[in-house]
N, C-alpha and C positions, 0 to 999 in steps of 0.2 A: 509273180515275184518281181520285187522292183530292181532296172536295168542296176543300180548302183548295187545295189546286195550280190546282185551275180556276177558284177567286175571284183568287188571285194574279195567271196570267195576265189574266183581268180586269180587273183595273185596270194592268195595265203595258201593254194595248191603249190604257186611256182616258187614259193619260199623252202617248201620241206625239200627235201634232199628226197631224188626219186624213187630211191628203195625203201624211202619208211612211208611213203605217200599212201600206201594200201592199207599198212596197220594203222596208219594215222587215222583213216577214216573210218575204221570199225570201231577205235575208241572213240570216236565221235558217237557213234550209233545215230547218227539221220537218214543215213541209206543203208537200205534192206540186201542182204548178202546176195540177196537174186539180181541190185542192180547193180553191185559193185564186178557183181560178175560179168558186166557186159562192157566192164571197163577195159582196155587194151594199157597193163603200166608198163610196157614196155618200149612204147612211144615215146617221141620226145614230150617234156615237160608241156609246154604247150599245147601241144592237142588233148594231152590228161586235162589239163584245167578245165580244157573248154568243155568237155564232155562230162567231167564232174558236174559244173554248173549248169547244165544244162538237166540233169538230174538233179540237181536242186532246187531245180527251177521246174519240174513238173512234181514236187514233192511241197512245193509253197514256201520253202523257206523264207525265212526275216532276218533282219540284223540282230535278233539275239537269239538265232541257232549256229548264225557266223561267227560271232562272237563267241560260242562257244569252244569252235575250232580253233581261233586266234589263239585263245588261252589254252589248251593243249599243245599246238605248237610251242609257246613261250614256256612251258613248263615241262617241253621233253627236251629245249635250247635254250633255259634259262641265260645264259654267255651269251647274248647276242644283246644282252643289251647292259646298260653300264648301274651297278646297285647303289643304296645308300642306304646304311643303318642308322635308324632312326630308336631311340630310348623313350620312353614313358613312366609319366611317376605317378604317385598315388598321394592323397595327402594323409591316408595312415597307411596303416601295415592290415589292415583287414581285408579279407579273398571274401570274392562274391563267386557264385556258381555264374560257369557262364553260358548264356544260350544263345545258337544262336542263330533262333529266328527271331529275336530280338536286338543281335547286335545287325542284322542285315536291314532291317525294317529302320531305326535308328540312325544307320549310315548313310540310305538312301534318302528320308526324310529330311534329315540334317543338309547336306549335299545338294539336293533339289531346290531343297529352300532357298538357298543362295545365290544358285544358280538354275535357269528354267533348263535350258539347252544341254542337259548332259543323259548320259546313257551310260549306267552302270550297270556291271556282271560280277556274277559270284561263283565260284566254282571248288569243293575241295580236293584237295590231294590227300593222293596214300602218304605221307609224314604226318597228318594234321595238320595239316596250312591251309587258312583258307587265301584263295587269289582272290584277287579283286579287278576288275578290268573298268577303267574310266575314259571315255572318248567323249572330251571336252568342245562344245562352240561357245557360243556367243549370243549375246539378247539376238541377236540379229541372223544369228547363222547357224545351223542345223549343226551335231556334231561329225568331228572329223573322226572317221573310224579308221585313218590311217597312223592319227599322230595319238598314242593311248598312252596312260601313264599306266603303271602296274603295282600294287601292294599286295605282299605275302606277311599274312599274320599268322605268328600261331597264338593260340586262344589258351589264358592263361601264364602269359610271359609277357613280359614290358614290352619286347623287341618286334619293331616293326622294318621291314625291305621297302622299298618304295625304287621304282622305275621312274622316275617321272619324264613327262612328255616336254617338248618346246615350251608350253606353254607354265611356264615358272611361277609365274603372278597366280595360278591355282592351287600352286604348294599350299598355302597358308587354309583355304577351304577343305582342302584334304585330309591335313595335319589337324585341322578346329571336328573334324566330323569322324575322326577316328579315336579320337580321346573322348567326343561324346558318345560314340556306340560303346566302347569298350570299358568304361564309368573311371579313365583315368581323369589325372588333373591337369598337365603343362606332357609336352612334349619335345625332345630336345634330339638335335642331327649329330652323331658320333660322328668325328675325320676321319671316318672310314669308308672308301668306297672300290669298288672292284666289279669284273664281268665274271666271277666266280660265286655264284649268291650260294653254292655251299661251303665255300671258305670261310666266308661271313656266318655262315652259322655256327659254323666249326669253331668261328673263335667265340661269338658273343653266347652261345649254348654248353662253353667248356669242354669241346666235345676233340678239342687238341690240347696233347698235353706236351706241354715244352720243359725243358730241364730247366732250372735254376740251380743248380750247385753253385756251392761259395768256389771261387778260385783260387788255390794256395799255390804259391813258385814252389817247382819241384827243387830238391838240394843238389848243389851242383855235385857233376858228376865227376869223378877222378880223370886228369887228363890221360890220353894213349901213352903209354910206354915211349921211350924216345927212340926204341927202333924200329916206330911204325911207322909207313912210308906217310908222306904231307899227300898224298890222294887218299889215300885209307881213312884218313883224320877227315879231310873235307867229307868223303862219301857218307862217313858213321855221322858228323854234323850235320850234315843235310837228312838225315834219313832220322835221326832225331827231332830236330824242327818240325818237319813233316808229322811226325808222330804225336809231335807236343800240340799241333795247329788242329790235326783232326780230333784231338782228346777235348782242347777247347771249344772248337765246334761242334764235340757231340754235346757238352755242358750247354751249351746257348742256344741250339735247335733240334737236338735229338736224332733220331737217326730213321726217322720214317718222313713220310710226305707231308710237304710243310702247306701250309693253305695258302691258297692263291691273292695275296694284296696284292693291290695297283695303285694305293695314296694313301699315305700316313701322314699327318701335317702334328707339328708342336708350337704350341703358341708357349714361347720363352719370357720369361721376367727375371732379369740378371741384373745384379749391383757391380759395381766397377770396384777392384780391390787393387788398391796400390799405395805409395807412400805418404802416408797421411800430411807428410810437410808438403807434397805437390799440389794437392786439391785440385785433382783434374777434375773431376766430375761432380756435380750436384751430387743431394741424396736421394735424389729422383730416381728411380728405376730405368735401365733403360730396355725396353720391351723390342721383342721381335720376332717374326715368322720365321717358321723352317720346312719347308715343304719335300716331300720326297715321291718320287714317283717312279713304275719300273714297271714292264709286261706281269713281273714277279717279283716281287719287291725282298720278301724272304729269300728267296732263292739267291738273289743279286746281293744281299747283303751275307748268305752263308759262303760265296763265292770268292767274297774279298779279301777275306785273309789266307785260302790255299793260291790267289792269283797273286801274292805279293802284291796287291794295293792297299793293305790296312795290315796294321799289326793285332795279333792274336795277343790275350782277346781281343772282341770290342766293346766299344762301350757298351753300356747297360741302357744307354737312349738309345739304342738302336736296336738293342735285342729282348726288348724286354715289349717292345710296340704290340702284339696279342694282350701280352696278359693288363697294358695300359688300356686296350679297346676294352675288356672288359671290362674294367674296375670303373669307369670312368666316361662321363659324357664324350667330355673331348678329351685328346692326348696334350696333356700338362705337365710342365716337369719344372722344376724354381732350380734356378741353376747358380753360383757365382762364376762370375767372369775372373781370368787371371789371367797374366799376360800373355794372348798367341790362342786361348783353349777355354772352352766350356767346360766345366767340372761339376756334377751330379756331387750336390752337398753331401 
């Protein structure tokens, strides 16, 4: 076994966390339970690797039995690395059956073609996904099997995840060789990205469902009697508010676990509205970015009206970002400008 395949393993041993280190390798299936048993996991991390590879190293392993283990790991800690939802179109509305020792043979051919120096892997999951593992070089340089990009497709749906690696300028090889296996036509990146690749499915697969109710003012309520003490008044007013913010809140995120976003962006196109004798502005549009970003993005925006930083409701550009990921390439919204505020026509 070559020395670089048995550092690789190496450190994809020191990467799991040391209690799943033994079930990890039985899902691997490259070592025989008679030699996992002469394993000691109770040792530190370090000496397990070393003793793993050295069983992998009287076993012949190569870099696509390593490869295999890489992608198990990545796909029992999908969060360790940062997603991006990617759409796909068709140029009709016609399904093909899809196979796929066809689409693998395709991907790689396609892929290769462009590039001599790559090594790709394929592996399913129990969802029906298939992974894809890519560790890109160079005309000149062997690939790096430490810097890999990652695609999870499921087969049958536009929606592709993509990891990608440093190396950015291969995006576009990736994205041309995945629409050729898969018989779409263009390919397009949603502003959406996050370390949650099941929140991302959650939204782009419908698989969260968020309230939309219209919001009507409730009718105001009869004031206290006037021999209610001015503390009684504040505590029943406050305890009101409260009531009315969480009734708001269950209308705009519902009241179970919201999916993990960490960037939503809005590309604005607003016209200037004001006293037609001023003529401040051309009739030019005037465009802008709005970018947003959070550990938890939903969570930090359901937060801000019971923290007193926003008033309940909020806006509909802010609570409405799921069901815009899905309808929608990118998150869009034509707003008119008024003085001081953005207002959703």
């Amino acid at each position: 076994m070559d020395e670089t395949v048995a550092e690789y393993i190496r450190r994809i041993i020191l990467k799991i966390p040391r209690d799943e280190i033994k079930t990890m390798l039985k899902k691997w299936g490259f070592l025989s339970e008679i030699q996992l048993q002469t394993v000691n996991f109770c040792q530190v991390k370090e000496n397990i690797s070393r003793d793993v590879a050295q069983l992998c190293e009287e076993n012949s392993a190569d870099i696509k039995q390593a490869a295999v283990l890489d992608i198990i790991y990545n796909q029992t800690h999908p969060n360790k690395r940062v997603w991006s939802v990617y759409q796909m179109n068709k140029a009709g509305e016609e399904m093909e059956f899809f196979d796929l020792r066809y689409f693998k043979n395709k991907f790689k051919r396609r892929l290769q073609s462009a590039l001599k120096n790559v090594t790709i892997n394929f592996k399913e999951h129990e969802d029906n996904a298939i992974w894809i593992r890519i560790a890109w070089g160079t005309p000149y340089k062997k690939p790096n099997q430490y810097k890999t990009s990652y695609v999870v497709y499921h087969s049958q749906t536009p929606y592709v995840f993509i990891s990608a690696s440093v190396f950015k300028s291969n995006l576009p090889l990736l994205c041309q060789a995945l629409i050729a296996a898969s018989n779409y036509h263009d390919i397009s990146e949603m502003e959406l990205r996050s370390h949650s690749l099941n929140s991302l499915k959650d939204i782009v697969f419908k698989r969260y469902s968020q309230n939309f109710q219209t919001y009507y003012p409730r009718p105001l309520q009869e004031r206290p009697v006037a021999q209610e003490s001015a503390d009684l008044r504040i505590i029943q007013e406050n305890r009101n508010e409260k009531e009315r913010i969480e009734r708001l809140n269950w209308e705009a995120f519902g009241d179970g676990p919201l999916p993990k976003i960490e960037f939503a962006q809005y590309k604005l196109e607003t016209m200037f509205k004001s006293n037609p004798k001023l003529d401040v502005l051309d009739k030019e549009p005037f465009r802008c970015l709005v970018k947003f970003s959070s550990p938890h993005l939903l969570e930090s925006l359901k937060s801000l009206a019971p923290a007193g930083m926003a008033d309940a409701p909020l806006s509909t550009l802010l609570t409405c970002i799921p069901q815009k990921a899905r309808n929608y390439f990118r998150i869009r919204e034509r707003t008119a400008l008024l003085p001081g505020s953005f207002v959703s026509p």
